[in-house]
C-alpha positions as CSV (number, residue, x, y, z in Angstrom):
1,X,13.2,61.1,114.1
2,X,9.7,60.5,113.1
3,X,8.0,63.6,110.2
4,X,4.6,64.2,109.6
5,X,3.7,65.0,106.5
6,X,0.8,66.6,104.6
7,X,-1.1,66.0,101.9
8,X,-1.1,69.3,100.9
9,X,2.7,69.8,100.6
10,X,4.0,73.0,98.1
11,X,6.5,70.6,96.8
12,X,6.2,67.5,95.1
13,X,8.0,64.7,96.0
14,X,11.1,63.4,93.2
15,X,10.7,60.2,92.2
16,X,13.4,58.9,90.1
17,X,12.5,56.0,87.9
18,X,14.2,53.9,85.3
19,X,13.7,53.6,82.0
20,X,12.0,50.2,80.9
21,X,14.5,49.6,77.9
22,X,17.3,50.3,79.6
23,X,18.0,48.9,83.3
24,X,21.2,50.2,84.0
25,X,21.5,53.2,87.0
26,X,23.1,55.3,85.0
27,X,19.9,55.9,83.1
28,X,18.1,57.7,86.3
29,X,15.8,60.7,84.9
30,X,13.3,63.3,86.3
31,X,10.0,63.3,84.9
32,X,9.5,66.4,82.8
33,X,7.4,68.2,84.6
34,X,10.2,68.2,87.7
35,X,12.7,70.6,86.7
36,X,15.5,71.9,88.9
37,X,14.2,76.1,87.7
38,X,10.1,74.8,88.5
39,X,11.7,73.4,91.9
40,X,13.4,76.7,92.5
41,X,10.7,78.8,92.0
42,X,8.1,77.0,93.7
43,X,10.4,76.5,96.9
44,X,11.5,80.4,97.3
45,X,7.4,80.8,97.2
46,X,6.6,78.4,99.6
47,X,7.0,79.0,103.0
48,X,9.2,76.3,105.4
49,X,6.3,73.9,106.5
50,X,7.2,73.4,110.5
51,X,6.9,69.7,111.4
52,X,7.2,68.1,115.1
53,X,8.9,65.0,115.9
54,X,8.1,62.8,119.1
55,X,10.1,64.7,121.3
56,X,8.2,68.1,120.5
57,X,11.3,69.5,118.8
58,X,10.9,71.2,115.2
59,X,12.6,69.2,112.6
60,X,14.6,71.0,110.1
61,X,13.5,71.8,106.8
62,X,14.0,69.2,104.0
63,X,17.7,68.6,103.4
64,X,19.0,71.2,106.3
65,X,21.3,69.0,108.2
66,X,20.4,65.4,106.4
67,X,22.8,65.5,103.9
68,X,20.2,65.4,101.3
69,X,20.5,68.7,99.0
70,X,17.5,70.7,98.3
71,X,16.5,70.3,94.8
72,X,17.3,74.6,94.6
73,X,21.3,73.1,95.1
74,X,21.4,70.5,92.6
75,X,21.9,72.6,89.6
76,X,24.5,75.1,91.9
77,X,27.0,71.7,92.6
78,X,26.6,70.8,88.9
79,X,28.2,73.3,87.7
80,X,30.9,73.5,89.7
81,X,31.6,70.2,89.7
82,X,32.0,70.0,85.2
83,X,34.1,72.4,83.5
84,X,31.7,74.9,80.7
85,X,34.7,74.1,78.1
86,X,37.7,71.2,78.0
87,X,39.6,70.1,75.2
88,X,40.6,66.4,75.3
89,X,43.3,65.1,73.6
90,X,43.8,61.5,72.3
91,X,47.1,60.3,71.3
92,X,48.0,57.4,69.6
93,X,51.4,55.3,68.7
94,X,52.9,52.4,67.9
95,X,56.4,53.6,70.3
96,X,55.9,53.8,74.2
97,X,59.1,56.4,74.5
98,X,57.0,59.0,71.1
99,X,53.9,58.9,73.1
100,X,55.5,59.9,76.6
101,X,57.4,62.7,75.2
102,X,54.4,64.2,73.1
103,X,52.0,64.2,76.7
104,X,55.4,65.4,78.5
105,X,55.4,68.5,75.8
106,X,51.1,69.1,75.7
107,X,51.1,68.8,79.8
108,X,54.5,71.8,80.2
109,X,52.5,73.6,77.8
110,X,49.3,73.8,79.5
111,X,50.9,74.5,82.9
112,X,52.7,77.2,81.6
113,X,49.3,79.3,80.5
114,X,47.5,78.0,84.2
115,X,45.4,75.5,82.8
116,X,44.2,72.3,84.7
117,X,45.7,69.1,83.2
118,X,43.8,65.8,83.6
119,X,46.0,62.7,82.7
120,X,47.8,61.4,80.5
121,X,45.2,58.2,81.6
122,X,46.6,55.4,79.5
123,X,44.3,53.6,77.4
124,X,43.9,50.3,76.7
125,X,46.6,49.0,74.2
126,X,45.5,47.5,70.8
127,X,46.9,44.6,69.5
128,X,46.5,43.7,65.7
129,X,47.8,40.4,64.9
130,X,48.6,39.2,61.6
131,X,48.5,35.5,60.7
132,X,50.9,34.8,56.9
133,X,51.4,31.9,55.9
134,X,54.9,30.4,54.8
135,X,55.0,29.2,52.0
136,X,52.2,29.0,49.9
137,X,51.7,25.5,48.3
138,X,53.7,22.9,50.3
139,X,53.8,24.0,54.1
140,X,50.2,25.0,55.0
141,X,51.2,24.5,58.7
142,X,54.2,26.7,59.2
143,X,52.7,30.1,59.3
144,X,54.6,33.6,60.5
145,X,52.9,35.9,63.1
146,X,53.1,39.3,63.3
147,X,51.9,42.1,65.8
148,X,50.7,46.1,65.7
149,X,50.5,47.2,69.3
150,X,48.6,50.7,69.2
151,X,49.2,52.4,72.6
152,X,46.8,55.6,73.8
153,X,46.8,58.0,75.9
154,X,44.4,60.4,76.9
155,X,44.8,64.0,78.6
156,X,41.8,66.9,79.7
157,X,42.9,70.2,79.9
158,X,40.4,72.2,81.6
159,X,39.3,75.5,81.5
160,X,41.7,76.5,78.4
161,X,42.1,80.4,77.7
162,X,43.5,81.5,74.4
163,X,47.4,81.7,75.4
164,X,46.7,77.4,75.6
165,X,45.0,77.1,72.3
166,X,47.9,79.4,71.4
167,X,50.8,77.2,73.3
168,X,49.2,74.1,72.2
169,X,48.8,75.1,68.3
170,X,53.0,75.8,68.4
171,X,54.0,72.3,69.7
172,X,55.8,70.3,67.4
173,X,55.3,66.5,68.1
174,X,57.1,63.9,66.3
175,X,55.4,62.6,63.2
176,X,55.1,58.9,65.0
177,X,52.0,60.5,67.3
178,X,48.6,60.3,66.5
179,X,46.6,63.4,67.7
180,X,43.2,63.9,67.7
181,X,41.5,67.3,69.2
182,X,37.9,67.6,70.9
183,X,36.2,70.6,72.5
């Protein structure tokens, strides 16, 4: 489906480009003076531009029916998609069994108040190793080895209320766990 366009179009088109220092897509950004509220305003003032393809049918508007969402939307799915408040919650331990009770206690206790639980995601586990030697002034080759495993876990509780912060503040974990709050 072929569009014309015009050089005297109300919008201006997006062009996403990359930052010079950084190449990675993740670093996509809109120039400044293409804001999602300046997009908004300039498309509810601008009316629908009616463009023919080769058959003589009237194409739809920009991003009816193309998948492609008009720039008036991107803002709308953005915040549905990410929560306005979570609290994550990072456990650490050195014993597997501590760790999956504690996330067992924080997950019953955020279901019972309604809340969205995330997880528990397990993290990568860190190992510490510890090289001593045996005996100091004769065997230099026969060394002990010895090992800290660190296991994590991570959990998101979204959209908390009060009765959560309240549920969550009452838990007693075992002194083994590692806990470490973010809102």
């Amino acid at each position: 489906m072929a569009v014309s366009t015009s050089t005297t179009s109300p919008l201006p088109l997006l062009l996403l480009h990359r930052g010079a220092a950084n190449p990675s897509p993740a670093s996509l950004s809109f120039p400044s003076s293409l804001r999602a509220s300046s997009l908004r305003s300039r498309a509810a003032a601008a009316p629908p531009a009616e463009t023919l393809s080769d058959d003589g049918i009237p194409a739809p508007p920009e991003g009816e029916g193309t998948g492609i969402p008009l720039p008036s939307s991107i803002g709308d799915d953005g915040e549905q998609l990410a929560p306005k408040q979570k609290i994550r919650i990072k456990l650490r331990s050195y014993w597997v069994p501590l760790i999956e009770d504690s996330c067992k206690k924080i997950i019953e206790a955020a279901k019972t108040t309604n809340a969205k639980t995330m997880g528990p995601v397990p993290l990568p586990t860190k190992r510490r190793v510890y090289c001593v030697l045996n005996s100091p002034h004769v065997h230099k080759d026969s060394r002990f080895h010895f090992e800290i495993r660190t296991h994590q876990r991570l959990i998101d509780i979204m959209y908390p209320t009060a009765q959560t912060i309240d549920s969550l503040m009452q838990l007693q974990l075992p002194a083994g766990v590692d806990v470490e709050v973010k809102l």
